[in-house]
C-alpha positions, 0 to 999 in steps of 0.5 A: 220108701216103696209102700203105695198101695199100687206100685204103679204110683209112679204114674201118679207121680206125674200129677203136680199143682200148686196154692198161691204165695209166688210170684206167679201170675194167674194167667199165662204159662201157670194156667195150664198147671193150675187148670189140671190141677184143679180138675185133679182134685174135681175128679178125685184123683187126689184130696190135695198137691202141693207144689213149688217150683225154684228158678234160679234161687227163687220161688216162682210158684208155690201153691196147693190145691184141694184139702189136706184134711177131708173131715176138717175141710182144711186147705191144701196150702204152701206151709202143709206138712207131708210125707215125703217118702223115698225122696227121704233117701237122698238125705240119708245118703247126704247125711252118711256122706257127712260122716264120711267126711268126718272120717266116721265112716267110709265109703269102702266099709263093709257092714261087717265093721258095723253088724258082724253077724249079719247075712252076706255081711262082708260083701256089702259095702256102703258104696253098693248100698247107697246105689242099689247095686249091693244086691239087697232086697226089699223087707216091704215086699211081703208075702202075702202082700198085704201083710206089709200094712201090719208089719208097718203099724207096729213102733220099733227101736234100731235093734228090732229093725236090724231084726227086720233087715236080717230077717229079709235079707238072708240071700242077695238077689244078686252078686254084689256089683252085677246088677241094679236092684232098687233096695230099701233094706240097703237104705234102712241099713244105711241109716243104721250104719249112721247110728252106730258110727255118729252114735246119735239117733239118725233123726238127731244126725239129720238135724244137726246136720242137714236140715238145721244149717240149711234152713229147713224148718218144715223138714224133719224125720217124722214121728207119729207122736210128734204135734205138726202144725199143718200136717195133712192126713194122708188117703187111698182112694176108694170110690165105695166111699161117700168121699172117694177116699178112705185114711190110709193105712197107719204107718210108724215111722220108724219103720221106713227109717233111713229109706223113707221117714221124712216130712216136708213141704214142696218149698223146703224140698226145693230150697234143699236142693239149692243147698245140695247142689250149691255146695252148701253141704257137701265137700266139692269131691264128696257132691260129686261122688253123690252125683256120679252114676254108679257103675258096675264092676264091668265098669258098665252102667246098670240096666233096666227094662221100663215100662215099654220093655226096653233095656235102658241104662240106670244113672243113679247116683248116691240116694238120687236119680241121675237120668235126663228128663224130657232132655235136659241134664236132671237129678231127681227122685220120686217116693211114695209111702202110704197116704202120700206120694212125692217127686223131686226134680232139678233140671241142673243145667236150667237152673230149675227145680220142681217139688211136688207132694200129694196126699194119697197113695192110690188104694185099692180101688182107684177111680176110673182112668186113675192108671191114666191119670195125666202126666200134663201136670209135671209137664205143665210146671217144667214147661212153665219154668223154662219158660221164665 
């Protein structure tokens, strides 16, 4: 779920490092990741990262760096429990694609079926939902801006967040199938849709069905009110304060719901993706839909404009991003939520995923050079990896 503080996160997604319970060892391709990690934290860029990197079904490297909590001192370390954010929508849409081959739910689906009278509700289907492609806005671009940090504090139950959605939704930014608009109303409402058809909480869907048969202990959607062994805090940064950082805002997750909820720790992230990708969940046609980019109904693929203003084609599959990185063929997706920032990525072709958690989201006054913080890290773990 989008809820940094800075929507220029995404630079800081770059940021990666790791604690020591692989089979690394201390020198070679993992001392560039380690040294700019460390220096991350030195300088205050972040209190912690974690991070794990899979090759080829097994851990080669898993570490953390810095604190996960500042008042205790407590270490970042491989088994700390973090927010993961937007990664969370890759799930949600494994898990509605579950219930679809249970024949629950489909793909076709308008969410009339499901919320009747909700806005544009017959021109949205779940296809469109899962991709950005329905035209759908965000609830959590507020105005004025700041105002998200209030409406996000409060506990709410389905019916009042259907509220939310319907009250953020009342004209489509575009025609259904025009464009690409990344959209965490469409997944908040996709979560919803799973409630409804399952007739189970989501969290309870996810469980049974995700994150139970996989194995994936640390992982769970997060409550607040839950007791987590290891769970860090998450931060913003402000160099006013004595620390560099101040607790981040709270957060009820019931909130981000479907587009965002999600605890984990970088290897269950890792390990989830060798069960998606391995076929250990999903039925072969049903993996390949999720991983197959999402086209218009031009039968075109989307563009975008990116950071260098240029148009570029946007590959996104069902909750999951499907461009190259640096090259090779990847499936990836990054999420940042208040106190925490995360990244995902399998290189596919390699055999090599790499899951990074940190626990700060940028605040409001970042220390200097943070917009330039170095993207070397993710690079130094992608190198490293390739490297074998």
């Amino acid at each position: 779920m989008e809820l940094s503080r800075r929507a220029s996160l995404g630079a800081l997604l770059a940021l990666t490092a790791g604690s020591a319970v692989a089979a690394a060892k201390p020198g070679g391709a993992w001392s560039n990741v380690r040294t700019t990690a460390r220096k991350m934290v030195a300088d205050r860029f972040v209190p912690g990262v974690q991070v794990a990197v899979r090759r080829k079904g097994a851990v080669v490297f898993s570490e953390g760096f810095g604190k996960a909590n500042l008042e205790w001192a407590s270490p970042m370390t491989p088994t700390t429990i973090l927010r993961i954010g937007s990664v969370s929508k890759q799930f949600t849409a494994a898990g509605f694609l579950l219930l679809v081959q249970d024949g629950k739910v489909s793909l076709d689906d308008k969410l009339s079926r499901y919320f009747p009278d909700f806005p544009n509700a017959d021109q949205l289907t779940m296809r469109r939902m899962l991709s950005h492609t329905a035209g759908l806005g965000n609830y959590t671009a507020t105005t004025p801006p700041e105002r998200v940090w209030q409406d996000a504090r409060t506990d709410r139950n389905s019916a009042e967040m259907l509220d939310a959605m319907r009250a953020s939704s009342t004209k489509l930014v575009f025609e259904p199938g025009t464009s690409y608009r990344y959209s965490n109303n469409g997944f908040v409402l996709l979560g919803l849709v799973m409630e409804k058809a399952a007739d189970r909480p989501y969290r309870e869907i996810l469980q049974t069905r995700i994150f139970g048969p996989l194995g994936l202990t640390r992982t769970a959607v997060d409550s607040a009110a839950d007791v987590v062994p290891n769970r860090a805090n998450g931060y913003s940064n402000d160099q006013s304060a004595p620390s560099g950082f101040v607790n981040a805002s709270f957060t009820s997750m019931t909130y981000p719901g479907g587009a965002g909820a999600i605890r984990s720790t970088c290897e269950d992230l890792c390990a989830w993706h060798a069960g998606l990708l391995g076929g250990k969940l999903l039925q072969p046609a049903m993996l390949t839909q999720m991983l197959t980019p999402a086209t218009l109904n031009d039968g075109s693929l989307p563009m975008q404009q990116n950071r260098k203003g240029e148009k570029v084609a946007v590959r996104y599959g069902f909750g999951i991003s499907l461009n190259p990185i640096d090259g090779h063929k990847a499936v990836s997706h990054g999420g940042n939520i208040q106190g925490f920032a995360s990244n995902l990525e399998t290189l596919t072709d390699d055999g090599l995923t790499i899951a990074m958690i940190i626990n700060a989201d940028g605040g409001t006054k970042p220390p200097a050079g943070f917009m330039a913080a170095p993207g070397d890290i993710q690079k130094a773990l992608r190198t490293a990896g390739l490297a074998g």
